[in-house]
TITOR-688923 format. One record per residue: residue in three letters; y, x, z of N, C-alpha, C, O, CB in turn. Coordinates in steps of 0.2 Angstrom, whole numbers, plus 5000, padded with zeros to 4 digits. Glycine has a CB too. Example, Ala and Ser with C-alpha at 12.3 -4.5 7.8 and 13.67 -1.06 7.14 Angstrom:
BEGIN
ALA497250665039497850625039498450665039498350715042497850575045
SER498950645035499550685036500050645039500650675040499750705029
END
This chain:
BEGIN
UNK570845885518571045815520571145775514570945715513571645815525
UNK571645815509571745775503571145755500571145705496572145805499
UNK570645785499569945795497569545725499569245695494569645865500
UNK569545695505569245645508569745605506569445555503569045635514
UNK570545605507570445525504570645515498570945475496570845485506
UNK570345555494570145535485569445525487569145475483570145615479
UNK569145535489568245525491568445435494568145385493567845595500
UNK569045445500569145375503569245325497568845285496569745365509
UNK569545325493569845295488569345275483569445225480570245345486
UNK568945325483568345305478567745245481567545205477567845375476
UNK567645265486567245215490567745155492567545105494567045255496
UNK568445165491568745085493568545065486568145015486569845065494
UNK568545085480568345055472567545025474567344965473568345145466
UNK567145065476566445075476566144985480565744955479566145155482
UNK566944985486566744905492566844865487566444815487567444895500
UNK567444875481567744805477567244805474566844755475568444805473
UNK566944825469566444785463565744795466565344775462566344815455
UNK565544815471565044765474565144705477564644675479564744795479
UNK565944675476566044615481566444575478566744525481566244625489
UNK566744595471567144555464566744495464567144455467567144595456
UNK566344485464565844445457566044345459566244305456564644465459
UNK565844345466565944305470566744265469566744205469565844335476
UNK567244285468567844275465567944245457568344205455568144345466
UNK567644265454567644285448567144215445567444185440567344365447
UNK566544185448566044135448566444075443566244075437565744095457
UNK567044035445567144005441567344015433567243975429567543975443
UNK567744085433567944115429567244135423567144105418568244165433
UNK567044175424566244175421566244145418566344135412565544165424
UNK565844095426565544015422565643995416565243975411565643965425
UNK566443975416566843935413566843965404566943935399567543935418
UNK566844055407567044085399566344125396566444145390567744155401
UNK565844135398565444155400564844125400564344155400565644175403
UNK564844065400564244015403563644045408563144015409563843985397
UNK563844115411563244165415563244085423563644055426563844285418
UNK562344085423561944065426562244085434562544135434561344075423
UNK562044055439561944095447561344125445561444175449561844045455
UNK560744135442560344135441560744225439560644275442559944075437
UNK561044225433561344295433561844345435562044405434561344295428
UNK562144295438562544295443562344355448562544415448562644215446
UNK561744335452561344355455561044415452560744445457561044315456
UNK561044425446560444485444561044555444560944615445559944455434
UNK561944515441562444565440562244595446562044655447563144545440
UNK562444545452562644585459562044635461562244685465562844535465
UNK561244625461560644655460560644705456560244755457560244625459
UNK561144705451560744765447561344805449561144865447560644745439
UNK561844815452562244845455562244885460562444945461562544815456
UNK561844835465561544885470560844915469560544965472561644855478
UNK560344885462559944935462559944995460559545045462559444925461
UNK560444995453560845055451560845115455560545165455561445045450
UNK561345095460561745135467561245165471561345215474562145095471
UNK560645115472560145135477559845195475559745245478559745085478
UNK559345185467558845225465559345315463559245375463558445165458
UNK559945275463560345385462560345405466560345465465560945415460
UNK560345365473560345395479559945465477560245515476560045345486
UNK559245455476558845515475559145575470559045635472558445485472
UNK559345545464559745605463560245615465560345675463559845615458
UNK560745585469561545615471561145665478561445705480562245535475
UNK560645655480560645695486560345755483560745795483560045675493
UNK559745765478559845865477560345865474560645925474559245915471
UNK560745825471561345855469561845875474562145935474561745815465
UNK561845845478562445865485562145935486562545995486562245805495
UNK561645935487561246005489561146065486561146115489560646015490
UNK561146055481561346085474561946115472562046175472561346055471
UNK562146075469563046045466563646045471564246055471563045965463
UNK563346015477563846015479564045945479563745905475564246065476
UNK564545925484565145855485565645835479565745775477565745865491
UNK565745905477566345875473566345855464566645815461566845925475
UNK565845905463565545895457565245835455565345825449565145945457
UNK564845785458564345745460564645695460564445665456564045745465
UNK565145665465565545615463565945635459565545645455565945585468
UNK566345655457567145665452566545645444566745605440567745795452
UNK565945675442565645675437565445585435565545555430565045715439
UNK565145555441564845515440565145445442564945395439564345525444
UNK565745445446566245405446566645395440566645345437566545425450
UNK567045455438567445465430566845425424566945365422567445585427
UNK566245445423565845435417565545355417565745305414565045485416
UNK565145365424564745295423565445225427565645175425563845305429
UNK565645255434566045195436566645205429566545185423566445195446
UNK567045215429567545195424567245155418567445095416567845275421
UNK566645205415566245175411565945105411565745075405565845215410
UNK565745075415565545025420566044965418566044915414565645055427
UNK566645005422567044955423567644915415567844855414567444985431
UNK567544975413568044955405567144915403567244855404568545055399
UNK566444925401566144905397566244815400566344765396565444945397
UNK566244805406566344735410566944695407566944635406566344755418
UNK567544735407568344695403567944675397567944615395569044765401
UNK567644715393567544685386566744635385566344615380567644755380
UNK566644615392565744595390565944535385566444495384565044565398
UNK565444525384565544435377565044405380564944345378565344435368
UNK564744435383563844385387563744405394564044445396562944415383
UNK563344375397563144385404562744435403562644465408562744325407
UNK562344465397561844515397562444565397562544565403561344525392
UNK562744585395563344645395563544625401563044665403563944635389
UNK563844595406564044605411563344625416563444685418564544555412
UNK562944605418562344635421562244705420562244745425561844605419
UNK562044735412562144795410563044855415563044905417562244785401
UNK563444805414563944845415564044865424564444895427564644795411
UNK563444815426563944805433563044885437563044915443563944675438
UNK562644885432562044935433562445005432562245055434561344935429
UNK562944995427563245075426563645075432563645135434563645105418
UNK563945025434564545045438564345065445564545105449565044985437
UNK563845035446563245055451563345135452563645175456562445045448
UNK562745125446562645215448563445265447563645305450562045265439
UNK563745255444564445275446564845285451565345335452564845255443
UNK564645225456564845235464564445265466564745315469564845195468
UNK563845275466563345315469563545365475563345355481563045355463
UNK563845415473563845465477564845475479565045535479563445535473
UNK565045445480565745435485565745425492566045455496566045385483
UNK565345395493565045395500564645435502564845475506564645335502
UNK564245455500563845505503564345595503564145635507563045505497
UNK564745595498564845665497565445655503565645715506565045695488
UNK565645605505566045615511565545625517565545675521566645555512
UNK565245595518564445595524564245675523564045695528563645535521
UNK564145715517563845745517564445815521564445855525563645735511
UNK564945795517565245845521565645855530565845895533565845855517
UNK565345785531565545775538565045805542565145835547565545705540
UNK564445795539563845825541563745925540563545975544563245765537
UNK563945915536564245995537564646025541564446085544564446005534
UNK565345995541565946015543565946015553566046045558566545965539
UNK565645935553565945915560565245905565564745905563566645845560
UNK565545905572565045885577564545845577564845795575565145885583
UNK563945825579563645775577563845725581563845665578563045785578
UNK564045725586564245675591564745655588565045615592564445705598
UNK565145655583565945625581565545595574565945565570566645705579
UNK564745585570564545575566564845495565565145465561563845585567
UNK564645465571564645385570565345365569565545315566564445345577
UNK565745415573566545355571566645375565566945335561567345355576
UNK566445455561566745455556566545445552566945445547566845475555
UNK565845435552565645365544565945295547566345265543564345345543
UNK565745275552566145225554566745175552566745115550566145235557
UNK567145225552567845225552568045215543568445175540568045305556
UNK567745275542567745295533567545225529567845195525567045365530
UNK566845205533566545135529567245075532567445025528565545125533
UNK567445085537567945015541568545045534568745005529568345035552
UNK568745085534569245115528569045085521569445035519569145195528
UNK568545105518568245095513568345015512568544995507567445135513
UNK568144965518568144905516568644865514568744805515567844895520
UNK568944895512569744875511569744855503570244835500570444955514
UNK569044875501568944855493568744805493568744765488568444895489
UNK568444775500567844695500568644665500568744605497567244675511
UNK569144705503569644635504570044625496570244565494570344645512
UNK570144675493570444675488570144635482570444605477570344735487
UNK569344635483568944585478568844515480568444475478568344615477
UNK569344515486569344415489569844405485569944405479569444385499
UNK570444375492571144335488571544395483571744375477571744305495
UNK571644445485572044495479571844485470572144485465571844565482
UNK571044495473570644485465570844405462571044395456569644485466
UNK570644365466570644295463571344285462571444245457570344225468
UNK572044305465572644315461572844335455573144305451572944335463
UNK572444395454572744435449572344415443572544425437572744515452
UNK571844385445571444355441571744275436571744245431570844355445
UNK571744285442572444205437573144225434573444185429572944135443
UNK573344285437573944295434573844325427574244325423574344335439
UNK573344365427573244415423572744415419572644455415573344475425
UNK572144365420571444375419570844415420570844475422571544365415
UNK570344405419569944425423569844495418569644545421569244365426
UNK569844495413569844555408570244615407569944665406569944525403
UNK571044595409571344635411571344675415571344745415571744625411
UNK571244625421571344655427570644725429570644775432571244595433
UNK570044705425569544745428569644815422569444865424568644705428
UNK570044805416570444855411570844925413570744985412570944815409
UNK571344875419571544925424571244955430571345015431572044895428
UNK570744915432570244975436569845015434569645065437569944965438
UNK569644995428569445045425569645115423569245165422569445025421
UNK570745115423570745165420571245185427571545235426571045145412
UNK571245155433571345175441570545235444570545285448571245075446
UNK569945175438569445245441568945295439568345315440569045215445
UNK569645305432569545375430569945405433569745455434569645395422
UNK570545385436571145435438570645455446570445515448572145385439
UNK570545405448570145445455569645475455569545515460569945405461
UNK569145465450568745535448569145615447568945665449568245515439
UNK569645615445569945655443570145685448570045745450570245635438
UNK570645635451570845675457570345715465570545755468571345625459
UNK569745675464569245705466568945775465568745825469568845675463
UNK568945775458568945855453569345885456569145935458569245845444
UNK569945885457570645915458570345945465570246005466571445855459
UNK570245875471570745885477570145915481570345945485571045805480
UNK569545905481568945915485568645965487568545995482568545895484
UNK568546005492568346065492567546055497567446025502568946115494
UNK567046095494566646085494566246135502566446185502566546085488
UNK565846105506565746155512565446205510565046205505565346125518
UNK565646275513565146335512564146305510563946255514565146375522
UNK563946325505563446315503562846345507562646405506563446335498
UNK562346285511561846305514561346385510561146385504561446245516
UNK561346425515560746475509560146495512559946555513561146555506
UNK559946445513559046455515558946415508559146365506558646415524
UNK558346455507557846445502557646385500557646365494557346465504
UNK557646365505557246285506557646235501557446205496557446255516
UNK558346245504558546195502558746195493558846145490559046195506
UNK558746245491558846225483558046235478558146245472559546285478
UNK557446235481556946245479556446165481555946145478556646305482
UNK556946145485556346085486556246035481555746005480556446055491
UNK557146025477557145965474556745895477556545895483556945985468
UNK556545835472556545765474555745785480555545735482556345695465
UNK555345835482555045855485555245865492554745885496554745895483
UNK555845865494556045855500556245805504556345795510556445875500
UNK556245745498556045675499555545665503555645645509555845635493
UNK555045685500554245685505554145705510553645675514553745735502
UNK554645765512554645785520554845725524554445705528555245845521
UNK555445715522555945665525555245615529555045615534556545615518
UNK555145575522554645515523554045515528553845475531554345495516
UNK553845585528553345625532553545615541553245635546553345725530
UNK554145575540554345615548554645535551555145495550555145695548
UNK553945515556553845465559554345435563554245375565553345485562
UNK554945495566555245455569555745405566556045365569555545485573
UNK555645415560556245385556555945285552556245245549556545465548
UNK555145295554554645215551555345165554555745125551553645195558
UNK555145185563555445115563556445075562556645025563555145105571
UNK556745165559557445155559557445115551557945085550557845235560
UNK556945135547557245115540557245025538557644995536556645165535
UNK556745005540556744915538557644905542558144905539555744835544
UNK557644915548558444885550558944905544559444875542558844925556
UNK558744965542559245015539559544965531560044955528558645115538
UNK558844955531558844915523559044835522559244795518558044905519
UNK559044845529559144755531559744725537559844665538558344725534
UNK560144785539560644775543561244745537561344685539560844855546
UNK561544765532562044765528561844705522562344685519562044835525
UNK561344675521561044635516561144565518560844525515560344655515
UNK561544545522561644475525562444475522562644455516561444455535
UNK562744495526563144505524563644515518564144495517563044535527
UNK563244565515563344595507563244525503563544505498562744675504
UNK562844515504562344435499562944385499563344375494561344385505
UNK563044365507563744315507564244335504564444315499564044295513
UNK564444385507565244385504565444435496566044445494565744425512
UNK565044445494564844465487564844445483565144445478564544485486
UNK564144385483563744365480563744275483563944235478563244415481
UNK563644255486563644165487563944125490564144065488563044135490
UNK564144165494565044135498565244105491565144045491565844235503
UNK565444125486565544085480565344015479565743965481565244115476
UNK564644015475564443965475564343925481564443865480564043975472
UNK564143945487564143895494564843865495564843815498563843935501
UNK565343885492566043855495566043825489566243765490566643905496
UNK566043835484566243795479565943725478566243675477566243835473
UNK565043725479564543685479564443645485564043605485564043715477
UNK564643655490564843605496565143585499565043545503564843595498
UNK565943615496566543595499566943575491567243525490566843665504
UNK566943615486567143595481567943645481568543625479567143515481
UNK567743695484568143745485568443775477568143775472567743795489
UNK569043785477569243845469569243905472569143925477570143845464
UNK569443935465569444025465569844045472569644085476569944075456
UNK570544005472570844045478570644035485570744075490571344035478
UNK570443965485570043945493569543995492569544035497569743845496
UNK568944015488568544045492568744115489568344155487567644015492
UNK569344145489569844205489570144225496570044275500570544195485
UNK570344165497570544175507569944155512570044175518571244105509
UNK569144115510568744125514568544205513568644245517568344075515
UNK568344205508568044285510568344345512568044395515567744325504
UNK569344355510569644375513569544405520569544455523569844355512
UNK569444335522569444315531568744365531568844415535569344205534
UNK568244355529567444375529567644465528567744495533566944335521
UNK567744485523568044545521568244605528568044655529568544515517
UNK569044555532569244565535568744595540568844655542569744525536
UNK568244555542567944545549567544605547567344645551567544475551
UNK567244625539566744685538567044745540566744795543566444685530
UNK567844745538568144815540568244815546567944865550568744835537
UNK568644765550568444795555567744785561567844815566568844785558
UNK567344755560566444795563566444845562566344885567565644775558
UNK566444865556566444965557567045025561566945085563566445005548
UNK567444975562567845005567567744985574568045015579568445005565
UNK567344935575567144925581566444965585566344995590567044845581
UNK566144945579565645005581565545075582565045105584565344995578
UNK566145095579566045165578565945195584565445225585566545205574
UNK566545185590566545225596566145185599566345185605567045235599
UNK565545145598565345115605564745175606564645185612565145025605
UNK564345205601563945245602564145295610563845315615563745285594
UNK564745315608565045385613565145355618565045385623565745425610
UNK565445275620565645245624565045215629565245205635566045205622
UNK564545205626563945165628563345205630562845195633563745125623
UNK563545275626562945325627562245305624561745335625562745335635
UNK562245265619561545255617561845225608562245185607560945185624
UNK561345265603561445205596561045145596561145085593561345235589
UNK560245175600560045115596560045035601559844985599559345135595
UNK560445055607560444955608561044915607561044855606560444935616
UNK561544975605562044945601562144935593562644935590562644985603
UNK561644935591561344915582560944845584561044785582560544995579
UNK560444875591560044805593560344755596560144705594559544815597
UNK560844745600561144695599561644665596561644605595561244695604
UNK562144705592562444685587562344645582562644595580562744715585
UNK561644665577561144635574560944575577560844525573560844665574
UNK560844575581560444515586560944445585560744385583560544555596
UNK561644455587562044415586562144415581562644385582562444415589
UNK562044425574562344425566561544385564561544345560562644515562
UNK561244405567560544365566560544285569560144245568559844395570
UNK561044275572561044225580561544175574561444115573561444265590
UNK561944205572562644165568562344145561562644085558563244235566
UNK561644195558561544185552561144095553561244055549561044265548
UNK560744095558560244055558560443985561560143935561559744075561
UNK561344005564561943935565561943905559561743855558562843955567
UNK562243945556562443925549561743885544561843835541562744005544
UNK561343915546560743885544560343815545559843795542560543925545
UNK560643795550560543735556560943695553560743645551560543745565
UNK561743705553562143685550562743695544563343705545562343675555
UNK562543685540562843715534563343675531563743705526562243725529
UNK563443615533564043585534564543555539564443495541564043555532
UNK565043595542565443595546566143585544566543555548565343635549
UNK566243605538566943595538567043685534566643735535567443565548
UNK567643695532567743755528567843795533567543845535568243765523
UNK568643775539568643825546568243845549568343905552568843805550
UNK567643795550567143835556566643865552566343915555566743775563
UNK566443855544566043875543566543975542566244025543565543835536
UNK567243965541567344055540567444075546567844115546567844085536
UNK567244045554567344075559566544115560566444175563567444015564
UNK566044065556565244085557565444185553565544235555564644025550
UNK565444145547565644205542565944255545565644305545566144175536
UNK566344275548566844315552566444355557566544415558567244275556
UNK566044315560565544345566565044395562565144455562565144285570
UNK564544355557564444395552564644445550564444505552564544375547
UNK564944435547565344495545565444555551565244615551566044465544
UNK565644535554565644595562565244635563565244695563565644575569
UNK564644575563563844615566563644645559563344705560563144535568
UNK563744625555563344665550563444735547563044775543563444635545
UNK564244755551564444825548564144895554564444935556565344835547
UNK563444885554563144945559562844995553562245025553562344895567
UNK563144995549563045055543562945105545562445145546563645065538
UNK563745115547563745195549563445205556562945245556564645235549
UNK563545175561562945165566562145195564561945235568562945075568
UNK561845175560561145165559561045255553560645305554560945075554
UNK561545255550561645295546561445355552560845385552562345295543
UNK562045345555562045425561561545415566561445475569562845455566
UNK561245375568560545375570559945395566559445425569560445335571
UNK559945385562559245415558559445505555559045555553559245355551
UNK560245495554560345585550560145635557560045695556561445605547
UNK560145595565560045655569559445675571559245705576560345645575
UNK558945645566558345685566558145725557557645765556557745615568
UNK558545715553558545755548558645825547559145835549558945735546
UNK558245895545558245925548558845945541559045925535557645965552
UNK559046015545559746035542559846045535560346025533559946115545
UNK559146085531559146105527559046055521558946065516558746145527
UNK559145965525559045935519559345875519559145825516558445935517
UNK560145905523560545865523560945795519561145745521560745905524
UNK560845815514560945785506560445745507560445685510560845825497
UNK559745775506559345695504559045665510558645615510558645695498
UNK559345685516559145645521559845595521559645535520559045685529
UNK560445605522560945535520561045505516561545475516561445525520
UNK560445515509560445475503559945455503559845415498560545495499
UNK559245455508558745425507559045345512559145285511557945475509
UNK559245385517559445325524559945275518560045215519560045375534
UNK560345305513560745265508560445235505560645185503561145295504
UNK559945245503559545205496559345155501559645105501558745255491
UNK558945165506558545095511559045045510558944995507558445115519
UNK559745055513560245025515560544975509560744915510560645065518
UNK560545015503560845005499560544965494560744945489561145055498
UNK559744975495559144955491558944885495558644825492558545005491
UNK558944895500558844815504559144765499558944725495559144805513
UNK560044785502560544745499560344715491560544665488561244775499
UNK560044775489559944745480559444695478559444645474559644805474
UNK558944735483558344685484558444605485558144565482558044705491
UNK558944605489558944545495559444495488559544435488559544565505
UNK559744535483560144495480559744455474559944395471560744535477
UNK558944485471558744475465558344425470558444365468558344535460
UNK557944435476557444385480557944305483557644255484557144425487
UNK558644325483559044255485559344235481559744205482559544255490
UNK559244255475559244205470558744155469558844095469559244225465
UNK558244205468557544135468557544085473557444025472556744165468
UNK557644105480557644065484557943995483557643935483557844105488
UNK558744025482559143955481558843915475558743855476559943955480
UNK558743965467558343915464557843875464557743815461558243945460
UNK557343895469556743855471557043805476556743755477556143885474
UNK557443825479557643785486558143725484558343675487558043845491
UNK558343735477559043685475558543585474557943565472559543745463
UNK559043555478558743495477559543445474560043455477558343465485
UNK559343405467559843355466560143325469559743285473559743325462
UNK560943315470561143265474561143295481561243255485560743205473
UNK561143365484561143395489561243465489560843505489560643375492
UNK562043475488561943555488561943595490561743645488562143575488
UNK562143555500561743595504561143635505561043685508561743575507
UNK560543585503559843615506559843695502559843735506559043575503
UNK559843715495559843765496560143825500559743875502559943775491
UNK560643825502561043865506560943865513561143905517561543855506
UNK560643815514560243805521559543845521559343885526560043715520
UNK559343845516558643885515558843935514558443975517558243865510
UNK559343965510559544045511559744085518559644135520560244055505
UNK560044035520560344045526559644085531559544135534560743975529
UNK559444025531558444045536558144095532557744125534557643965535
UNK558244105528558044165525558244235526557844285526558244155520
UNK558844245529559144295529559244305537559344355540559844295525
UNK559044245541559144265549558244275552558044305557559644175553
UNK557844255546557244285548557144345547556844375552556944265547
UNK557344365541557044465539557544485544557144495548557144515529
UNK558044495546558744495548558144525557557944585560559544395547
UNK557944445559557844445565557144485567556844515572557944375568
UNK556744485559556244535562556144605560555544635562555544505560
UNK556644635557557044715557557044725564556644765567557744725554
UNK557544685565557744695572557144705578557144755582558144635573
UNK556844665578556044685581555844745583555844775589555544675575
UNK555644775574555244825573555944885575555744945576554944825564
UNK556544865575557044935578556944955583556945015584557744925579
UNK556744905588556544915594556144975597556245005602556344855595
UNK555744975594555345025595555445095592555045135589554745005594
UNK556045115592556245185589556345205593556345175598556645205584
UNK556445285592556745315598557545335597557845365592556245375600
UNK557745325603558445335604558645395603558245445603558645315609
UNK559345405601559845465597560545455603560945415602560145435586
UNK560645495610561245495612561745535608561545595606561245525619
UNK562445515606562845545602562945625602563145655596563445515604
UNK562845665607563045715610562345765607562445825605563145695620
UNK561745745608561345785605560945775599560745725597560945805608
UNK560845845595560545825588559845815588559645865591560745875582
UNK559345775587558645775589558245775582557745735580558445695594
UNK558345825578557745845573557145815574556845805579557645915573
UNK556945795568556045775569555445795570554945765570555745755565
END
């Protein structure tokens, strides 16, 4: 138990500097002169970091093991990450800093998934990534109003100084506290290496789970990470702390989605119409906001809120797709379903930049965000589409491919 919540703990770290940046925008700007243009490329290069190790954190899981895997890669690259970012002098240094810190989170999440998926029943999969991820998101809130405080009180240099040296200590205590499941010993699994990938990909039931998979979390992550920033500040004329307490509010609503969703699989008996409709409605909210992009700050973080809700079918989609994974390749089957997820979101941050750049018109701040908005409620609504046609996962049995 102590073992996960150093794993929990790493992954609250893992929620905050994918979702700092946004806070931080005037700050930058101001000291920094960093562009939205690179704004955008930080928060991209962050999750493509995180995405592309998925590949190696999963033969490592299989391999190495949970605990070895994060405590390593957390300690070196996130710590490393996050002290190189306290001292950047340029927007290129922070971009660079925010790709190590990437891969340094990499595998905190997964090595708790991984051992869930060892240890416990499949039927209890969903609430306890669920739950873990509703847990974990307690870092999105940390990096809204807490961050934009401590950032005025203390500056933005210090403050990421101390996390820095907060996430060596939880690598460490990782090292200490984790213990690792009995080590599968069929063959299979430590000969296949990145060639188990291939299996994975080979196995049709999983086509139509993956576009949601990459694109469930990426509306979501984009706003309140990444533009919730600039859109508050650039059409309402919002500061650091008003859009601290909208994304807060945003934040709030991502942690709990994943605790809303977690039990409804067991309660409802099915995952995939409760992915498809939750989505459905976070697609329905994205394309509100999109229609009307000026409302006022209240109702636009009521939109946001909803958002937020719908968007946390993570652990949902996760444990639908791992219940056709077969046993022996446990690791890189919840790190490939991680790289999608977590690669959409990177994706979605380098392509919605350009967007609003092309989309930006003088003398109207809105249209760009208007145009981002439609943006994200269409790929959003035609995932959703192609989900439709998978085949369902009841909690209770495991359905290999």
């Amino acid at each position: 138990m102590a073992g996960l919540v150093a794993l929990a703990i790493g992954y609250i770290l893992s929620q905050f500097y994918r979702s700092f940046l946004a806070v931080l925008t005037p700050a930058l700007t101001a000291e920094l002169g960093i562009s939205k243009a690179e704004l955008s490329m930080a928060s991209g290069a962050w999750f493509i970091s995180f995405a592309l190790m998925q590949f190696v954190v999963g033969v490592a899981l299989d391999r190495y093991g949970p605990r070895r895997t994060a405590a390593f890669l957390l300690t070196v690259c996130g710590g490393g990450g996050a002290a190189l970012f306290a001292a950047a002098p340029n927007p290129m240094t922070v971009i660079v800093a925010m790709a190590l810190n990437g891969a340094g989170c990499s595998a905190v999440l997964m090595a708790a998934v991984f051992i869930f998926a060892k240890s416990y029943a499949p039927a209890r999969m969903a609430i306890l990534i669920s739950w873990l991820v509703g847990f974990g998101t307690l870092g999105n809130v940390i990096g809204s109003a807490p961050m934009a405080a401590a950032a005025e009180a203390f500056g933005w240099r210090g403050v990421m100084a101390g996390l820095s040296v907060f996430t060596l200590m939880t690598g460490l205590a990782i090292t200490l506290l984790v213990r690792d499941p009995e080590p599968d010993r069929s063959a299979a699994t430590g000969r296949q290496g990145f060639g188990g990938y291939l299996e994975l990909m080979r196995l049709r039931v999983l086509w139509p789970i993956l576009p949601l998979t990459a694109l469930n979390y990426a509306p979501a992550a984009g706003i309140r990470g990444l533009w919730a920033g600039p859109y508050l500040a650039d059409v309402y004329g919002a500061d650091a702390l008003l859009i601290g307490q909208v994304t807060l509010f945003m934040a709030l609503a991502m942690s709990l989605g994943s605790f809303v969703y977690g039990p409804l699989d067991t309660v409802l008996r099915t995952r995939k119409w409760v992915a498809v409709g939750g989505n459905a409605i976070g697609a329905a909210a994205i394309a509100w906001l999109a229609m009307f992009p000026v409302t006022g700050v209240a109702a636009t973080t009521v939109v946001l809120v909803v958002i937020g809700v719908c968007g946390a079918s993570y652990g949902l989609l996760m444990t639908h797709g791992g219940a056709f994974v077969p046993a022996h390749l446990t690791g890189r089957g919840v790190t490939l379903l991680n790289f999608f997820s977590v690669g959409g979101a990177g994706v979605m941050q380098f392509a919605t930049g350009g967007v609003v750049a092309a989309a930006t018109v003088p003398g109207d701040p809105a249209a760009a965000y208007q145009t981002l908005f439609m943006f994200y409620a269409v790929l959003l609504a035609a995932t959703v589409a192609i989900y439709m046609f998978c085949r369902d996962a009841p909690p209770d049995v495991r359905h290999e491919g």
